[in-house]
C-alpha positions in Angstrom: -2.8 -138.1 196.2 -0.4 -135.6 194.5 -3.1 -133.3 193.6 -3.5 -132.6 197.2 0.5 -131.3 197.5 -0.2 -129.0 194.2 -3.0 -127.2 195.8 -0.3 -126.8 198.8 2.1 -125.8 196.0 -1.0 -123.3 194.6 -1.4 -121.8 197.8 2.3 -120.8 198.6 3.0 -119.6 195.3 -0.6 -117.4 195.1 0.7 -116.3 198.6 4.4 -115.9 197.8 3.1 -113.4 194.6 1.3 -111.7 196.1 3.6 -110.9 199.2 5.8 -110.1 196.2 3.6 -107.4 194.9 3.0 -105.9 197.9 6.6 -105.3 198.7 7.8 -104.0 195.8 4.7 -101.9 195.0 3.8 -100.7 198.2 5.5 -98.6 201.1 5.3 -100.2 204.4 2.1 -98.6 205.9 0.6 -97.8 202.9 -2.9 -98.3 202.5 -5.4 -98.6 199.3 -9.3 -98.6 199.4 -10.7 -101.4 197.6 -14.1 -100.8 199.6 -15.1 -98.0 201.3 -14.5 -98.2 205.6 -14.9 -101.9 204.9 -11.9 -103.3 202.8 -8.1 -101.9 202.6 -4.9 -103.2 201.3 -2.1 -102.4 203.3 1.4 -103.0 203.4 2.1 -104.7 207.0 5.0 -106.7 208.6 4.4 -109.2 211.4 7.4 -110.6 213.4 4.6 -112.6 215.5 1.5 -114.9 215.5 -2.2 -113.6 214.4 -3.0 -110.5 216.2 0.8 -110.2 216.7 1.2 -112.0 219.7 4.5 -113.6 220.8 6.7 -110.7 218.6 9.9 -111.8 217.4 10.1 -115.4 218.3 11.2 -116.7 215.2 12.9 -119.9 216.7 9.6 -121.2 218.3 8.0 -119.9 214.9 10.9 -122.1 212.7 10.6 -125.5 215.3 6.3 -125.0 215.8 6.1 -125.1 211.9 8.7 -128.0 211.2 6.6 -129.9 213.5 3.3 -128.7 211.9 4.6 -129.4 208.6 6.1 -132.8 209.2 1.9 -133.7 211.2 0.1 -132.1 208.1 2.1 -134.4 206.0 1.9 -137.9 208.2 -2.0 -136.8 208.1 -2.5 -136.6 204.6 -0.1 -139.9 203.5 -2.7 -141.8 206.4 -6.2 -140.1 205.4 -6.0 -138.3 202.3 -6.7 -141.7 200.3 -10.1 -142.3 202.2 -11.1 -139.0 202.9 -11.0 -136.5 200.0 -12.2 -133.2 202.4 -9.3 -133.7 205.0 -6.8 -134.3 202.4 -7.9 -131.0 201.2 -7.5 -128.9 204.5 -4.6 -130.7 205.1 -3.4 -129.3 201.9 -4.6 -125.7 202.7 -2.7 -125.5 206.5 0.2 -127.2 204.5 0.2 -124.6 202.6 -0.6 -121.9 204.7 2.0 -122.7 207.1 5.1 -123.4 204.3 3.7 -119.5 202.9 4.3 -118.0 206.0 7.4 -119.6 206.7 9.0 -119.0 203.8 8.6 -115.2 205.1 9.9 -115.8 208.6 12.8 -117.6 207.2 13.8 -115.3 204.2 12.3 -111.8 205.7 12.4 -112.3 209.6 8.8 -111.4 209.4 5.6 -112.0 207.1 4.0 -109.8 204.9 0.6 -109.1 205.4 -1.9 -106.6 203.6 -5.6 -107.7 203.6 -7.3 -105.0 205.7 -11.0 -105.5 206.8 -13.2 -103.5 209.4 -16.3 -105.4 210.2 -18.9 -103.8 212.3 -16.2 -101.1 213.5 -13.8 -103.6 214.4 -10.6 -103.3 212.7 -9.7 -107.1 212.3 -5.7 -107.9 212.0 -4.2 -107.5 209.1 -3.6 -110.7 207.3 -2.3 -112.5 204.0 -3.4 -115.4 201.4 -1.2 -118.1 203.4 -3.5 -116.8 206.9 -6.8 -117.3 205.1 -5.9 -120.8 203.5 -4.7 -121.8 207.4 -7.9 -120.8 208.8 -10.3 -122.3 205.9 -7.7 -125.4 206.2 -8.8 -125.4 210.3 -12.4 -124.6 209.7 -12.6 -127.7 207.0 -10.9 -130.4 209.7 -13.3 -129.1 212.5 -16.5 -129.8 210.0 -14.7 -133.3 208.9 -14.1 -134.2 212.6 -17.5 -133.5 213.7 -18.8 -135.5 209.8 -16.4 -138.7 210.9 -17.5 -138.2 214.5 -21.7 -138.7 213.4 -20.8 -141.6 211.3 -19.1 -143.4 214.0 -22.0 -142.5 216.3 -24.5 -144.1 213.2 -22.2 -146.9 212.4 -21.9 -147.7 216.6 -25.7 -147.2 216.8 -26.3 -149.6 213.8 -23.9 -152.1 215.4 -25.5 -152.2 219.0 -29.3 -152.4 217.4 -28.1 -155.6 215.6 -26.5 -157.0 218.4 -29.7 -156.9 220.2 -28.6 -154.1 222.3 
């Protein structure tokens, strides 16, 4: 059970480094090539949500992620026992959302710096604690719809032995 709060503790401290490094060694707005037109690093601030929606709400941002944090943790202390892959995407949005407030709450903003262009489109700049939220969603979506076919097999199995 604890290993799944150290890979929450992994991810904010691989996301607080690197936010580190890209403040101290970069100017805001700079930008590096790591691959061609596809991949940059740049230095970018965010006082709002993905695609920098809602700017400068930092009180909804403070209360939205208490109450996510305080969920995320109910969830894993209820499933994480029986089910190994949710425990583990809880751990990643747990994660994920303590990285990125530790930046709204310390900075006023959050540091972000991957920079991708895929297929011409110039995708929002975003940081470690955005990817680990988003793999975090993607991996309760796929255990959602896993638990949902085994209830429908179990249900099945229970109806054809019934007689049903």
């Amino acid at each position: 059970m604890y290993l799944y709060y150290i890979l929450a503790l992994l991810v904010i401290a691989i996301d607080q480094l690197t936010k580190w490094v890209i403040v101290k060694t970069m100017e805001l707005g700079e930008q590096l090539t790591v691959i061609g037109n596809f991949f940059h690093l740049t230095s970018h601030r965010n006082s709002g949500a993905a695609w920098g929606i809602l700017q400068g709400q930092m009180g909804f941002f403070y209360i939205i992620t208490i109450i996510v944090m305080i969920g995320v943790i109910y969830f894993m202390q209820k499933y994480a026992k029986e089910n190994k892959l949710a425990a583990i995407a809880l751990s990643l949005i747990l994660g994920g959302a303590i990285g990125n407030f530790i930046d709204r709450l310390f900075r006023k903003e959050v540091v972000d710096f991957f920079d991708f262009t895929i297929f011409g489109y110039d995708y929002p700049i975003f940081n470690i604690a955005d990817s680990a939220l988003v793999a975090g969603v993607i991996l309760v979506i796929i255990v959602t719809i896993i638990d949902e076919r085994k209830e429908k097999r179990q249900n099945d199995k229970t109806a054809h032995g019934n007689g049903n």
